[in-house]
Steps between C-alpha positions, in 0.01 A plus 500: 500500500551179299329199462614211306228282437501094403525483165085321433394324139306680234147333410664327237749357712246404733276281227810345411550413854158369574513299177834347657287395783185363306790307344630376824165406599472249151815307586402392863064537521301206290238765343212348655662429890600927461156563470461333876479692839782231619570240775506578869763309773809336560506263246691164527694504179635904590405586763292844402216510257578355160374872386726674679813305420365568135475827530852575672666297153326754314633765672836358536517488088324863493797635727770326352578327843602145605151489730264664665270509842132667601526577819268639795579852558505710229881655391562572871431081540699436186806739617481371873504099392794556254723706815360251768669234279818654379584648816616438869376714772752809567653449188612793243291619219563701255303858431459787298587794748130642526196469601376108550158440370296445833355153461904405411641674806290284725641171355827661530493605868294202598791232344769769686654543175778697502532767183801567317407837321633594166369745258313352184492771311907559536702215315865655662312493866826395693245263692463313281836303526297424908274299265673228411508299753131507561297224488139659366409836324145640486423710196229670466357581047289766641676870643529537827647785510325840286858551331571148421612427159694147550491263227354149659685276258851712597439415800486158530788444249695749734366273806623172351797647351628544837363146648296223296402373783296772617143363440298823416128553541350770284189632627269561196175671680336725269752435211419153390328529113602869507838488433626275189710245737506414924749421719525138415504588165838762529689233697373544811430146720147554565237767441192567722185671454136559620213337197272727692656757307440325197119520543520160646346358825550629838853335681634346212902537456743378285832397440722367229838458468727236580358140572742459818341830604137387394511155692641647841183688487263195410653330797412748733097547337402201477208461754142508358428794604860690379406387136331745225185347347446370179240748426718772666812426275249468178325782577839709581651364149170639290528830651856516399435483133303807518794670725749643259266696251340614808775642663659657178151678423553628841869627454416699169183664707790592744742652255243694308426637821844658620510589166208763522549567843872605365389687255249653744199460438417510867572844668659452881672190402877597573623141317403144378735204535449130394670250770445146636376584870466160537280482180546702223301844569498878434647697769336874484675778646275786627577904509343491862512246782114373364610137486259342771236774398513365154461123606197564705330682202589243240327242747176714430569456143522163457855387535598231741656635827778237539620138374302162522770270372730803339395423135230187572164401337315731736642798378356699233450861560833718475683490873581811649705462825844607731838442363652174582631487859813411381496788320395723752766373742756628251310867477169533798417845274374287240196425750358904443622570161464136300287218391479185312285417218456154411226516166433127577181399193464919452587719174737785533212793475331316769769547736595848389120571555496400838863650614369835342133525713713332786732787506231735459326351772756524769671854382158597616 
């Protein structure tokens, strides 16, 4: 087996992209109104907090984007707005031919949306050429597929090669301030993602893109109680600074530990694979069908027995759980002889500690 995992920054990367941000944040924030909680209500002059609005420039400018939206929801609320908007009911949709994230095959069977499958990862798919006549594409940064190895930014040039028109929505869940550029950023129309997963508050989502795009949505959140906070969008905005150096930390832990499981420094582990299942984790391949053994053991030890927000403020001990269920809809063996490790705030000898006694534990 293969994996082909997102390409994610290095720390230095990271710094310079929270620096970008810190930037972003001087160009829009008086310093003294940045150090306030922000407003609360529909507000005459825009119709949302003053905060908020000020807090979606800076994030358009961060992203590179025309504008930007916080919306209720989290990504699966940020996806579902953009689709409600760009698309009739029954209509055709565009999709990689595999597994659809859950939450995003809901929205799709709910809105009767009818898929027109091609294969991401193969640029000469003769499908492909069914395409172009489609009005809306769904892309999603993250795999879906274990073997997935697609280049986003091909992609959408190979999407609006065949059509312009095509609006595309890239979803960006567990991606955004990982990988060097989104969606929006590689040409895509609109990008989506959960800032849940950026160790923001609970049910905040975002979207930037194109402003067309951005004030369909407004249009269709603009009751009182639809709107994002002030405090909400200032407190998801100073969590975000901290995001990137975070999350590369966390990506060198993982590498340096498929490195020395690799090099085997763990006996009974048959193989150790980096891959984006959603979020970038390390995919351990046992000798023996231990798997859910293993996970109840590393419970014991300390690690956390499944996601909060995939990646959110509430997670800081390493995450030991299943494979994906996308993943285990491609291969249901996984279930017995596989597992996920997401090292979340933890060092690598940390998690090789625990996997170790886990193993131990449940050989036993």
């Amino acid at each position: 087996m293969k994996t082909y995992p997102i390409y994610t920054m290095s720390i230095d990367e990271a710094k310079e992209m929270q620096f970008r941000l810190v930037d972003c944040i001087h160009q829009v924030f008086p310093g003294g109104e940045f150090l306030q909680m922000g407003d609360l209500g529909v507000t005459r002059a825009m119709g949302a907090p003053t905060t908020t609005r000020k807090v979606e420039m800076v994030l358009a400018k961060f992203f590179d984007t025309e504008a930007a939206i916080l919306v209720r929801g989290s990504g699966t609320g940020a996806i579902r707005n953009v689709m409600n908007i760009s698309n009739q009911p029954m209509g055709a949709i565009v999709l990689h031919d595999a597994p659809i994230y859950p939450t995003t095959k809901v929205i799709v069977e709910s809105m009767g949306l009818q898929p027109v499958w091609v294969n991401f990862n193969d640029m000469d798919d003769p499908r492909w050429k069914e395409c172009a006549n489609v009005p809306f594409a769904l892309v999603q940064h993250s795999r879906q597929g274990i073997e997935d190895s697609y280049d986003l930014g091909e992609v959408i040039t190979k999407i609006k090669d065949l059509s312009q028109s095509t609006q595309i929505l890239v979803d960006d869940n567990y991606t955004a301030m990982k990988a060097p550029k989104i969606g929006a950023q590689l040409g895509a129309d609109a990008s989506a993602f959960s800032l849940f997963k950026l160790l923001g508050p609970e049910g905040v989502g975002c979207i930037v893109g194109t402003a067309s795009i951005i004030e369909k949505v407004r249009k269709i959140n603009y009751s009182g109680g639809s709107q994002v906070q002030g405090y909400e969008a200032m407190e998801a905005l100073r969590a975000m600074v901290y995001t990137p150096v975070s999350l590369a930390i966390q990506a060198e832990q993982g590498t340096q530990i498929v490195e020395r499981l690799v090099n085997q420094e763990i006996t009974g582990v048959k193989n150790a694979f980096l891959a984006n299942a959603q979020s970038r984790v390390v995919l351990v391949e046992f000798d023996e069908p231990i798997a859910k053994g293993v996970l109840v053991e590393a419970e014991k030890l300390g690690a956390a027995p499944y996601p909060v927000g995939a990646e959110s403020k509430y997670e800081i001990a390493a995450m030991f759980y299943r494979v994906s269920g996308t993943f285990l809809a491609a291969n249901p063996d996984f279930e017995s002889t596989m597992i996920r490790i997401n090292p979340m705030r933890a060092g690598a000898d940390t998690v090789l500690r625990v996997l170790k006694e886990a193993m131990e534990a449940a050989k036993n």
